[in-house]
C-alpha positions in Angstrom: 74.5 4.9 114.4 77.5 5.4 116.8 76.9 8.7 118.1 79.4 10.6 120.7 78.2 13.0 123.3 79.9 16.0 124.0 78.7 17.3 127.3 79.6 21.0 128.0 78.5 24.2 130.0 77.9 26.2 127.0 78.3 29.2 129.4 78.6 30.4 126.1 80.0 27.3 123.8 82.9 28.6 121.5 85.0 27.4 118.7 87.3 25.5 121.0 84.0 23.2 121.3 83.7 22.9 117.9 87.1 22.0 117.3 86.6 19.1 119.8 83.8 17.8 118.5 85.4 17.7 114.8 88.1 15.6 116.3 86.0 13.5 117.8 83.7 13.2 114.4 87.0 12.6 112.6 88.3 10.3 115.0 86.4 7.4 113.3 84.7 6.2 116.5 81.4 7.5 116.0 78.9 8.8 112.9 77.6 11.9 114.8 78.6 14.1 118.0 76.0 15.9 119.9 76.6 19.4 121.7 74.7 18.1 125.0 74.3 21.5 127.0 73.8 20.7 130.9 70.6 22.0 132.1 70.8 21.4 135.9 74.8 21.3 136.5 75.8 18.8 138.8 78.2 21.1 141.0 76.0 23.8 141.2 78.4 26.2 138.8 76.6 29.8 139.7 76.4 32.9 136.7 75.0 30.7 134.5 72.8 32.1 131.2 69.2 30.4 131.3 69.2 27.2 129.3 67.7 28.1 126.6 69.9 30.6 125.6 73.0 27.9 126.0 71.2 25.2 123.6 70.7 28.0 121.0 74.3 29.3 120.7 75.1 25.4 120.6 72.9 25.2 117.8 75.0 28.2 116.3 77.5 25.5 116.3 76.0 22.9 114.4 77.4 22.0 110.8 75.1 19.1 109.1 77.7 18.8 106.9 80.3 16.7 109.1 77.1 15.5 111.5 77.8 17.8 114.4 74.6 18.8 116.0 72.8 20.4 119.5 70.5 17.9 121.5 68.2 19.6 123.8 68.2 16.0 125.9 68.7 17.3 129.4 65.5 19.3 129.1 63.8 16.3 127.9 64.9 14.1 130.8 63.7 17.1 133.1 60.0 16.2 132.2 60.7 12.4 133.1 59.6 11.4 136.4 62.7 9.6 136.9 65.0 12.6 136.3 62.9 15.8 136.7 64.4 16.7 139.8 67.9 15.8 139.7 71.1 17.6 138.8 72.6 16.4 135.3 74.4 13.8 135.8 76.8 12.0 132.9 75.3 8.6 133.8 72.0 9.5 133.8 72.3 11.1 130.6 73.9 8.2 128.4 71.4 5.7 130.6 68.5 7.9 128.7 69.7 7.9 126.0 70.1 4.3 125.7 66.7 4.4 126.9 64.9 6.0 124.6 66.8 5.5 121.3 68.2 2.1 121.8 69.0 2.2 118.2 71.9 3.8 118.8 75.2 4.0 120.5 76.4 6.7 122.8 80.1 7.4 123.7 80.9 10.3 126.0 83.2 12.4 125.2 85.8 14.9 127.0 88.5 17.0 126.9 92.3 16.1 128.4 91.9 18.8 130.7 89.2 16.0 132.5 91.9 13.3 132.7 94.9 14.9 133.1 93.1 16.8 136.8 91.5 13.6 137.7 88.2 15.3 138.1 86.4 12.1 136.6 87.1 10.5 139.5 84.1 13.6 141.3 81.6 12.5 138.7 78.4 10.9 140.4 78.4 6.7 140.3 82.0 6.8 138.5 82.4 3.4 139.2 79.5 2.7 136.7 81.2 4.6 134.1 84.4 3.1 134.6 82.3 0.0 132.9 82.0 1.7 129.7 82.9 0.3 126.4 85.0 3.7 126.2 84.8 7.2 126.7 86.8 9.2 124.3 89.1 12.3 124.8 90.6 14.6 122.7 94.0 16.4 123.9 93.2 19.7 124.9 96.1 22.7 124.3 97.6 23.1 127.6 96.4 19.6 129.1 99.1 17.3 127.5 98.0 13.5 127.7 100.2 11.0 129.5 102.0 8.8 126.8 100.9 5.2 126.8 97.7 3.5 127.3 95.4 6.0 129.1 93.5 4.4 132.1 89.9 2.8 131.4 87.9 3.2 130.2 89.3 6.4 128.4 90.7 5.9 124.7 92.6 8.7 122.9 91.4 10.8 120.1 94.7 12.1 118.2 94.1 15.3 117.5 94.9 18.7 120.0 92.4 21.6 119.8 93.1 25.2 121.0 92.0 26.1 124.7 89.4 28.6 124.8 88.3 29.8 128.2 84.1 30.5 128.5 84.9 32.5 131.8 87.7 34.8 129.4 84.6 35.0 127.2 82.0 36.4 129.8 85.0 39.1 130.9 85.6 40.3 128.0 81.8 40.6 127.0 81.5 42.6 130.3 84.2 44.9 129.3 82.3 45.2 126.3 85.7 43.5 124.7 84.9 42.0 120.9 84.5 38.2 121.4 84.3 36.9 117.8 87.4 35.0 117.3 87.0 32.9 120.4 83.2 32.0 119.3 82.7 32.8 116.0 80.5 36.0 114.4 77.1 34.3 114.9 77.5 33.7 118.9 78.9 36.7 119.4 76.2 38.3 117.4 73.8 36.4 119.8 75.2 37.2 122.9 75.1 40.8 121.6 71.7 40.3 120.7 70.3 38.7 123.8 72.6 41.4 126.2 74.3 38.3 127.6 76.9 37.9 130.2 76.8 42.0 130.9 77.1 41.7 134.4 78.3 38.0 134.9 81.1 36.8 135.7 
């Protein structure tokens, strides 16, 4: 199965995240996306709801229907020697994946806003990623792709989803501002539920 990996914050997920990862399910480059929540962000991003909480709201996400799904992975690779102490890191990730389920193939895969800022170019050992087969991207409202052949190993995904902020999210929680149409009745129910982002910013 050809499986793309849609690495995210989930500091809360929304519907702007779903909407990416139905374009990159429809894109006809992989069978299944995965909701990969970071559990140790790599640049130390500070306000941000315990982990568990962020894979459940990605699960709130899911939709077996069209084979989008949460993966709890970065916990896992916490409890491997090999990983247990280090921040998440994209290449560590699909390297453990690869790893353990070598039946499959991953693809990573971003938003525009990623190439268009050239924050790639940050991520730890890029130039191993650089080697990838591809790493796909879906346009982003706001972050308009460059026409042409993007640069390698990134390969459009035609479609544009809306931009939904996560940090407009927690303000308007703590304003106690209704939140549903950016993440949908279930998370907001959750976050509700769980007295999330109250005094976060």
């Amino acid at each position: 199965m050809r499986i793309g990996c849609l690495g995210l914050s989930a500091n809360p997920p929304h519907l702007g995240h779903r909407a990416a990862a139905e374009a990159f399910q429809r894109s006809g480059f992989v069978d299944r996306v995965l909701f990969i929540p970071t559990y140790n962000h790599p640049f130390g991003k500070a306000n941000v709801a315990p982990w568990e909480h962020r894979v459940n709201m990605c699960r709130l996400l899911e939709d077996p229907a069209v084979s989008i799904y949460a993966s709890p992975v970065e916990a896992e690779m916490s409890e491997d020697d090999k990983y247990k102490f280090r921040k998440s890191y994209t290449v560590d990730v699909l390297h453990y994946l690869r790893k353990t389920r070598p039946a499959h193939q991953f693809y990573w895969c971003v938003g525009s806003d990623i190439v268009t800022s050239g924050s790639h170019k940050q991520w730890y050992r890029w130039e191993d990623l650089e080697q990838e087969e591809k790493i796909l991207v879906a346009e982003r409202s706001g972050y308009p792709l460059p026409m042409g052949t993007l640069p390698k190993p990134f390969v459009r995904v035609r479609s544009t989803y809306e931009d939904i902020s996560s940090t407009r999210i927690r303000v308007l929680n703590r304003e106690g501002m209704d939140t549903e149409k950016y993440t949908g009745e279930k998370i907001a129910e959750y976050i509700r539920k769980h007295k999330l982002y109250q005094n976060r910013r």
